[in-house]
N, CA, C and O atoms as a Tinker XYZ file with bonds, in Angstrom:
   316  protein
     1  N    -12.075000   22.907000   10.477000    73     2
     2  CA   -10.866000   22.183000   10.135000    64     1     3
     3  C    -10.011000   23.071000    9.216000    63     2     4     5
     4  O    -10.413000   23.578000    8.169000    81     3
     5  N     -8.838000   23.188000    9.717000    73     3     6
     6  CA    -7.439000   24.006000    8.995000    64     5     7
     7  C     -7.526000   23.268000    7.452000    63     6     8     9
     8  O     -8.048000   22.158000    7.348000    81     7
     9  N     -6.968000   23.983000    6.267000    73     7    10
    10  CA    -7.032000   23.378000    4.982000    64     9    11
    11  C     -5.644000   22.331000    5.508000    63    10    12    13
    12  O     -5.670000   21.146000    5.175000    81    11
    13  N     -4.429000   22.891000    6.364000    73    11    14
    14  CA    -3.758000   21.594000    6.581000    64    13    15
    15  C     -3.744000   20.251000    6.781000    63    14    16    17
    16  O     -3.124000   19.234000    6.471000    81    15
    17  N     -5.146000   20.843000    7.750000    73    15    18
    18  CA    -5.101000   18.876000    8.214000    64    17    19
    19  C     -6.366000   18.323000    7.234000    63    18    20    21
    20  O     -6.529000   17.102000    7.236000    81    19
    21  N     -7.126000   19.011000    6.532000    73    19    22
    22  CA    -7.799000   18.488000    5.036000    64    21    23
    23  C     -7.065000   17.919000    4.218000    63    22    24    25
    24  O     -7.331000   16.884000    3.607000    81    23
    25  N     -5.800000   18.751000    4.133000    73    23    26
    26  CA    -4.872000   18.214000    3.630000    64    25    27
    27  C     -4.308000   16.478000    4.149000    63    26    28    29
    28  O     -4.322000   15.412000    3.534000    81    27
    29  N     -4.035000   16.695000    4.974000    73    27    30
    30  CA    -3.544000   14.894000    5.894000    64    29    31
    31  C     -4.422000   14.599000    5.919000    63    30    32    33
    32  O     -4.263000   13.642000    5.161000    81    31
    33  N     -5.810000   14.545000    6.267000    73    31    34
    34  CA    -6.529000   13.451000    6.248000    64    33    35
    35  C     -6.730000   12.982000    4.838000    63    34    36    37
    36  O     -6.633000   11.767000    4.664000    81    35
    37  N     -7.101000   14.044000    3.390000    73    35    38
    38  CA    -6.763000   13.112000    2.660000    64    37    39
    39  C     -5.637000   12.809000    2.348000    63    38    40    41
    40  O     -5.480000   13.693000    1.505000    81    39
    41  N     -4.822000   12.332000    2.344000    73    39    42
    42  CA    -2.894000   12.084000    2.475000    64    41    43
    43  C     -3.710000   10.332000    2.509000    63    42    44    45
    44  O     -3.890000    9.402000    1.723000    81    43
    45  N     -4.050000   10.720000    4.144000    73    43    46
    46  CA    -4.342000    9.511000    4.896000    64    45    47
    47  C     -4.933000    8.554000    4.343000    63    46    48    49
    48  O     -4.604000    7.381000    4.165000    81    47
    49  N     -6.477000    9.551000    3.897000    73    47    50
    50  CA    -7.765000    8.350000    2.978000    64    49    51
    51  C     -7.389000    8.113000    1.717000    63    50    52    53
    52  O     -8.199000    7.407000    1.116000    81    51
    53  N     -6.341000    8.486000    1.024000    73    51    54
    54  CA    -6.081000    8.058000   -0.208000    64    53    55
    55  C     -4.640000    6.791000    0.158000    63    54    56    57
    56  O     -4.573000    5.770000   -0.527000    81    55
    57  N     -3.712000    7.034000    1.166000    73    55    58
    58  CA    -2.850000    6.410000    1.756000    64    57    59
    59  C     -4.020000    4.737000    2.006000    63    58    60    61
    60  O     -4.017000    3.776000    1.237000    81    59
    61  N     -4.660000    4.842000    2.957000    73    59    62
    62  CA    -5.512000    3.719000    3.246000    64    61    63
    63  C     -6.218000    3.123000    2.257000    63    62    64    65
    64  O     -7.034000    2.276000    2.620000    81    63
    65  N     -6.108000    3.363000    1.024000    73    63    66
    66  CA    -6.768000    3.116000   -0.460000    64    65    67
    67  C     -5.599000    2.413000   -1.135000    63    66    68    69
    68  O     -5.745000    1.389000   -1.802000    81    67
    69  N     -4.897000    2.776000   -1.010000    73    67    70
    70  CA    -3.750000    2.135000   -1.340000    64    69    71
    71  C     -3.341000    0.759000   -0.943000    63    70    72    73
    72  O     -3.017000   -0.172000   -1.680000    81    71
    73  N     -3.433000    0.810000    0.684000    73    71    74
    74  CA    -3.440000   -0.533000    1.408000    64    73    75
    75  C     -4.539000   -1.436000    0.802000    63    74    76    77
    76  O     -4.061000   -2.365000    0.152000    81    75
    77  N     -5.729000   -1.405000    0.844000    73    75    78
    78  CA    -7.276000   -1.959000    0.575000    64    77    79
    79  C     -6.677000   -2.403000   -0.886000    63    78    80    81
    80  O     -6.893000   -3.589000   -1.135000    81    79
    81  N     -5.982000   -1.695000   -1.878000    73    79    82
    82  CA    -5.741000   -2.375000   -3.425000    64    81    83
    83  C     -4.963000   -3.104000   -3.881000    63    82    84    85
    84  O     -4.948000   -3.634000   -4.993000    81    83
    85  N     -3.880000   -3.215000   -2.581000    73    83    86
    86  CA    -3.245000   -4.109000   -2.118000    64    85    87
    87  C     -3.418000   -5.152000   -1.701000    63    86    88    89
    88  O     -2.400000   -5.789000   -1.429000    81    87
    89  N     -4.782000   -5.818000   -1.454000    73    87    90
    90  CA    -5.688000   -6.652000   -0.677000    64    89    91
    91  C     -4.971000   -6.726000    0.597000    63    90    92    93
    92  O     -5.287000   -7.661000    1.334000    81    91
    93  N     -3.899000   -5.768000    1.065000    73    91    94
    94  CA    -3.430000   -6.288000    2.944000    64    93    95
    95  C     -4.373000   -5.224000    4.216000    63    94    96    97
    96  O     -3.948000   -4.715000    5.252000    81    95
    97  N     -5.766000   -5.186000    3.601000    73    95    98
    98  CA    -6.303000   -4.423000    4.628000    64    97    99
    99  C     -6.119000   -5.341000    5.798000    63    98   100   101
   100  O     -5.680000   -4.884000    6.853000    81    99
   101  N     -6.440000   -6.660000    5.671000    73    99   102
   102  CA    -6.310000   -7.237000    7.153000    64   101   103
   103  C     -5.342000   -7.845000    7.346000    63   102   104   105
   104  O     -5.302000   -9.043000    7.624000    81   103
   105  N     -4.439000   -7.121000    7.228000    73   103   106
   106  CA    -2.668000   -7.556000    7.306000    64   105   107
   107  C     -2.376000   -7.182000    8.716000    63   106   108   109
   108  O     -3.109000   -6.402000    9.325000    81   107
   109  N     -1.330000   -7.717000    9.242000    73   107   110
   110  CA    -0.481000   -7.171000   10.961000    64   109   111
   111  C     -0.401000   -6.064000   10.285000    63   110   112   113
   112  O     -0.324000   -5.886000    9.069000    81   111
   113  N     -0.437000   -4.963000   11.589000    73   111   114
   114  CA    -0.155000   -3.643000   10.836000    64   113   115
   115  C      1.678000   -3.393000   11.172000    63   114   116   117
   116  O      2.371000   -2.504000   10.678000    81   115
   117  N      2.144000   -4.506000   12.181000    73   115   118
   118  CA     3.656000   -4.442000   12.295000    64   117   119
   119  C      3.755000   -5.095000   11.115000    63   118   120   121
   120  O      4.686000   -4.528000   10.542000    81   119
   121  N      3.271000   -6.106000   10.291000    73   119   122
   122  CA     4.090000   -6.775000    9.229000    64   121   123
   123  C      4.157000   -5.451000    7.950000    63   122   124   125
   124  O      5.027000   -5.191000    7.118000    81   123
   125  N      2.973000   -4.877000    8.217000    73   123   126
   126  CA     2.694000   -3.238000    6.925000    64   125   127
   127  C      3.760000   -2.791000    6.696000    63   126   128   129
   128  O      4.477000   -2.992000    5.716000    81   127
   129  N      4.026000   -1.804000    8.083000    73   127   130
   130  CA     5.057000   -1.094000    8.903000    64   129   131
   131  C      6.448000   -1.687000    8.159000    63   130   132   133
   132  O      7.059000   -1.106000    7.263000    81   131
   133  N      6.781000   -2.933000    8.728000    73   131   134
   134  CA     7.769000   -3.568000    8.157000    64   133   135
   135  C      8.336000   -2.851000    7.066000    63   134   136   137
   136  O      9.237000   -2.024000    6.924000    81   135
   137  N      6.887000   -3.886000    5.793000    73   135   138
   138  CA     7.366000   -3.770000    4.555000    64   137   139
   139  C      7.530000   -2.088000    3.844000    63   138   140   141
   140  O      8.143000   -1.824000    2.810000    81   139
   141  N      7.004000   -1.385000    4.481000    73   139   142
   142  CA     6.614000   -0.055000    3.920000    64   141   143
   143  C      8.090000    0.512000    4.423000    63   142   144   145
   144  O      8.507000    1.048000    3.396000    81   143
   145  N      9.003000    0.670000    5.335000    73   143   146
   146  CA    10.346000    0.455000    5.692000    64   145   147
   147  C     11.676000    0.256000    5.113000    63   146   148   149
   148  O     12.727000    0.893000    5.038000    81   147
   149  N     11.112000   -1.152000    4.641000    73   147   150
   150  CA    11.627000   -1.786000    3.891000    64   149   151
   151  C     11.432000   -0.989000    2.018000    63   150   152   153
   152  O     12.303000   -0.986000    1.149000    81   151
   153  N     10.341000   -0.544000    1.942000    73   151   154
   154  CA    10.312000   -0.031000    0.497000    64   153   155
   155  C     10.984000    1.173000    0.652000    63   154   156   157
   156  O     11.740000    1.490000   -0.266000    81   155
   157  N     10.835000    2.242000    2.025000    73   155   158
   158  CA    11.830000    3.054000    1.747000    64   157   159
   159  C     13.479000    3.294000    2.084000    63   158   160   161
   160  O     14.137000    4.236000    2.526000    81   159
   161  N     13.791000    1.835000    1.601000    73   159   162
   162  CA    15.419000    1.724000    1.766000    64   161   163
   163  C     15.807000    1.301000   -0.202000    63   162   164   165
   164  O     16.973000    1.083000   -0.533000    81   163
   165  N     14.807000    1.262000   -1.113000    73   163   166
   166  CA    14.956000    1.263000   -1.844000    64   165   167
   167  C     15.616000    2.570000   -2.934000    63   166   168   169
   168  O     15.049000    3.609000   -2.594000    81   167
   169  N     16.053000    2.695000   -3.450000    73   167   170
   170  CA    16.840000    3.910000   -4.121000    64   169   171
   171  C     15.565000    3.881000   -4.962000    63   170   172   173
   172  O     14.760000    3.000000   -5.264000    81   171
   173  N     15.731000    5.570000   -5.301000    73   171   174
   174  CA    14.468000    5.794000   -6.595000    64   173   175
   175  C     15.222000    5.379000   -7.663000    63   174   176   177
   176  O     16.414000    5.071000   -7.632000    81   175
   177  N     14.453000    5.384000   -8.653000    73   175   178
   178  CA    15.305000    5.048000  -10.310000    64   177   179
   179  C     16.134000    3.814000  -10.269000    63   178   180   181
   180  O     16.871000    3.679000  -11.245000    81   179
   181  N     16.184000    2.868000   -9.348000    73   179   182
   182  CA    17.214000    1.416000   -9.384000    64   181   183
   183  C     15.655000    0.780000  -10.378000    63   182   184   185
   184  O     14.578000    1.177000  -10.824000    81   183
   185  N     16.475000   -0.385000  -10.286000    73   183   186
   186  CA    16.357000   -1.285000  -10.906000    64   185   187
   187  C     14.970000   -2.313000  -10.300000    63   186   188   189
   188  O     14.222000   -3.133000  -10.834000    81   187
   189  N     15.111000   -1.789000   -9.005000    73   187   190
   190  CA    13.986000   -2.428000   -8.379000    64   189   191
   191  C     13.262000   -1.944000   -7.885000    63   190   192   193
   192  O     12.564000   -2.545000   -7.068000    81   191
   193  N     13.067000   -0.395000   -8.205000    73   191   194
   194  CA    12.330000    0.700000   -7.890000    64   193   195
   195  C     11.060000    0.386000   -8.913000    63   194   196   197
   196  O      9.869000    0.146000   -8.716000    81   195
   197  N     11.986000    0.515000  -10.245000    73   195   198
   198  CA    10.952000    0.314000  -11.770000    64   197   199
   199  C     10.016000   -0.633000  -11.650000    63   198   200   201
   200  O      8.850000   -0.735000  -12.034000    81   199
   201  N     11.051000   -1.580000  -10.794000    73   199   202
   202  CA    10.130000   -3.159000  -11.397000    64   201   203
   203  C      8.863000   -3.036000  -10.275000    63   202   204   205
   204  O      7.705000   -3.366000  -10.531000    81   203
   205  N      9.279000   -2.551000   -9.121000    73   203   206
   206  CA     8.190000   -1.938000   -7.894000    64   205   207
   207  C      6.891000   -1.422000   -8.524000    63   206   208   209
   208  O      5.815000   -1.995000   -8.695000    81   207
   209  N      7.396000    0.149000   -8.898000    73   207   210
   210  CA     6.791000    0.702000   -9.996000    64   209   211
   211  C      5.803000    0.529000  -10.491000    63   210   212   213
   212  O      4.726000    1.089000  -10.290000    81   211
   213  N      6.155000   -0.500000  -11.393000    73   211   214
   214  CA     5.799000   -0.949000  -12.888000    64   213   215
   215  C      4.732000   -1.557000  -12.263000    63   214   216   217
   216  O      3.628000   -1.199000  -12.673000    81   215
   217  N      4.765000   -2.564000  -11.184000    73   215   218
   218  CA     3.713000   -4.085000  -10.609000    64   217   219
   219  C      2.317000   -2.796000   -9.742000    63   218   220   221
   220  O      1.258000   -3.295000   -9.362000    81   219
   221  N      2.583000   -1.103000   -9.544000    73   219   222
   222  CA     1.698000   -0.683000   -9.136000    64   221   223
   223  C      1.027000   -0.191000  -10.386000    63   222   224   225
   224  O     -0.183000   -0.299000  -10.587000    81   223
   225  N      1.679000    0.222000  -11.013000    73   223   226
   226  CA     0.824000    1.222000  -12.124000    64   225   227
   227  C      0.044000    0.121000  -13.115000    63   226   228   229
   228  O     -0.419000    0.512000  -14.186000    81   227
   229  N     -0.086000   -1.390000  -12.667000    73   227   230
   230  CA    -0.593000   -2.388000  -13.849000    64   229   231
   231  C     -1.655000   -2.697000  -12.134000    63   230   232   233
   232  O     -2.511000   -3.573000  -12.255000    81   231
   233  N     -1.604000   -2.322000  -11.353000    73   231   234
   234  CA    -2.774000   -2.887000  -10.036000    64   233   235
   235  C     -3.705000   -1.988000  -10.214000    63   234   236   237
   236  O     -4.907000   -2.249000  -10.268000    81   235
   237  N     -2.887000   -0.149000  -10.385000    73   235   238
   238  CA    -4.560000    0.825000  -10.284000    64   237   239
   239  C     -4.781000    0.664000  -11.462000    63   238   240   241
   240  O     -5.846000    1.259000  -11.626000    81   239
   241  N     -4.382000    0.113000  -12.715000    73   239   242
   242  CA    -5.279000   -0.080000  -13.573000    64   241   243
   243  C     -5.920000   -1.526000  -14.147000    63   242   244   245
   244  O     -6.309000   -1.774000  -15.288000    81   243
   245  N     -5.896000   -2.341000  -13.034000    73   243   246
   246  CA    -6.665000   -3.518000  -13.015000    64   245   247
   247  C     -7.702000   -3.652000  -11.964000    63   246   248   249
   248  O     -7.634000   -2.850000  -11.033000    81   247
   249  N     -8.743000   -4.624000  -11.959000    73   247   250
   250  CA    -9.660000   -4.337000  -10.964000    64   249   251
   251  C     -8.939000   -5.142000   -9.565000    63   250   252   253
   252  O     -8.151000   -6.074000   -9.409000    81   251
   253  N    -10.036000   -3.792000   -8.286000    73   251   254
   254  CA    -9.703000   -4.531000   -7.055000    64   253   255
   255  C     -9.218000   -5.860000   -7.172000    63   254   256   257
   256  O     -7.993000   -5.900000   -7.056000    81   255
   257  N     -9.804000   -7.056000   -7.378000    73   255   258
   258  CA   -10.238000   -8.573000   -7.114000    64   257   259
   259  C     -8.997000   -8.899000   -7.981000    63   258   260   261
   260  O     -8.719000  -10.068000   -7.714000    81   259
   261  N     -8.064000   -8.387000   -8.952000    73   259   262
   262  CA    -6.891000   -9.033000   -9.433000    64   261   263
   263  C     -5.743000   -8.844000   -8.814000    63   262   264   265
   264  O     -4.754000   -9.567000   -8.937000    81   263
   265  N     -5.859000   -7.619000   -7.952000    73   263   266
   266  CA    -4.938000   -7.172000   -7.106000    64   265   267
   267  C     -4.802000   -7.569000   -5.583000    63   266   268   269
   268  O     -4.668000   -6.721000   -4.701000    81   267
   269  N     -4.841000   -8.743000   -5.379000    73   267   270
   270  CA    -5.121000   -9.127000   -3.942000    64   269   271
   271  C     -3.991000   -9.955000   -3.659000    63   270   272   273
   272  O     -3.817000  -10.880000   -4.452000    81   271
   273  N     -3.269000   -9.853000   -2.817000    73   271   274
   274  CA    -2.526000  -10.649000   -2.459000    64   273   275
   275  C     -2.652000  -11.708000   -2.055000    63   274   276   277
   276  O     -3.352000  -11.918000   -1.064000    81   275
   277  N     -1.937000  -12.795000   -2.780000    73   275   278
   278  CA    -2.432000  -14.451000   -2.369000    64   277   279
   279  C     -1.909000  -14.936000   -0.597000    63   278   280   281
   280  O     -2.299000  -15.796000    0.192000    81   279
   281  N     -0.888000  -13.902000   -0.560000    73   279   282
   282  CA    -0.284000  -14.363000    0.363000    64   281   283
   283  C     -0.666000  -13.914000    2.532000    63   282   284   285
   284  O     -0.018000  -14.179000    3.544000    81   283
   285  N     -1.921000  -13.218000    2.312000    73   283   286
   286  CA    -2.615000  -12.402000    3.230000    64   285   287
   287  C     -3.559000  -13.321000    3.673000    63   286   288   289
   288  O     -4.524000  -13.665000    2.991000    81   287
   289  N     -3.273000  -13.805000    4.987000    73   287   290
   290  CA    -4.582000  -14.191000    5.253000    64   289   291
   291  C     -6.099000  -13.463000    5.394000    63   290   292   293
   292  O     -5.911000  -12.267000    5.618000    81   291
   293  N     -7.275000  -13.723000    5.348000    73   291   294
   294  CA    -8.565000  -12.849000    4.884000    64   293   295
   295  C     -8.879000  -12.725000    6.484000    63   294   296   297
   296  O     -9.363000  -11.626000    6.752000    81   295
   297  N     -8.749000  -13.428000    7.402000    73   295   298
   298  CA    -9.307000  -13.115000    8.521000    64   297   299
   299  C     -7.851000  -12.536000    9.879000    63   298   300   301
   300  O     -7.926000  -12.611000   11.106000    81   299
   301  N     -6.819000  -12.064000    9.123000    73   299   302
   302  CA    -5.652000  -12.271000   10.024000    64   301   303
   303  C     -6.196000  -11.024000   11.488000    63   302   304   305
   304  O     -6.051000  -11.082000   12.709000    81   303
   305  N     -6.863000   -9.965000   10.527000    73   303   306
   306  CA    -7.177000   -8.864000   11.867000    64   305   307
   307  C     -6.372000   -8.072000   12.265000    63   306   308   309
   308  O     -5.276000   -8.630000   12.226000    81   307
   309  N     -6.272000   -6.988000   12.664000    73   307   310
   310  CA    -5.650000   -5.701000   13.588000    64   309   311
   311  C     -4.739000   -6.538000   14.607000    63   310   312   313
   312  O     -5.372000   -7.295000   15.343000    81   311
   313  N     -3.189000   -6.514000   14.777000    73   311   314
   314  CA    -2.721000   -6.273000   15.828000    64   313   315
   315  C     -2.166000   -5.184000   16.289000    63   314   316
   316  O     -1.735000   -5.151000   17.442000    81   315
């Protein structure tokens, strides 16, 4: 394996760590897609970038189980 694609795959496995701390591992992956879209139509440095921001850097330093989204169903599954 090229150090490049060592490179992307971890991109990837730290990318997919991200999702999981999010609690939307078993989210639509079109609803993901969506929102991830949607975050990059946000301007850096606004106002709702920070507040974005701010709600991640208080998740990696809280445990998994506080960071779960209420709003995910637990069994929704892969479409």
């Amino acid at each position: 394996m090229t150090a490049d694609r060592k490179r992307q795959a971890r991109e990837k496995f730290l990318l997919g760590g991200v999702v999981v701390k999010a609690g939307l591992s078993t989210a639509d992956r079109a609803f993901l897609l969506g929102g991830l879209i949607e975050l990059a139509r946000v301007i850096p440095g606004s106002a709702e970038h920070r507040r974005l921001r701010d709600i991640g850097e208080k998740a990696f330093k809280a445990s998994s189980r506080d960071t779960l989204s209420p709003h995910v169903e637990e069994n929704a599954g892969w479409r």
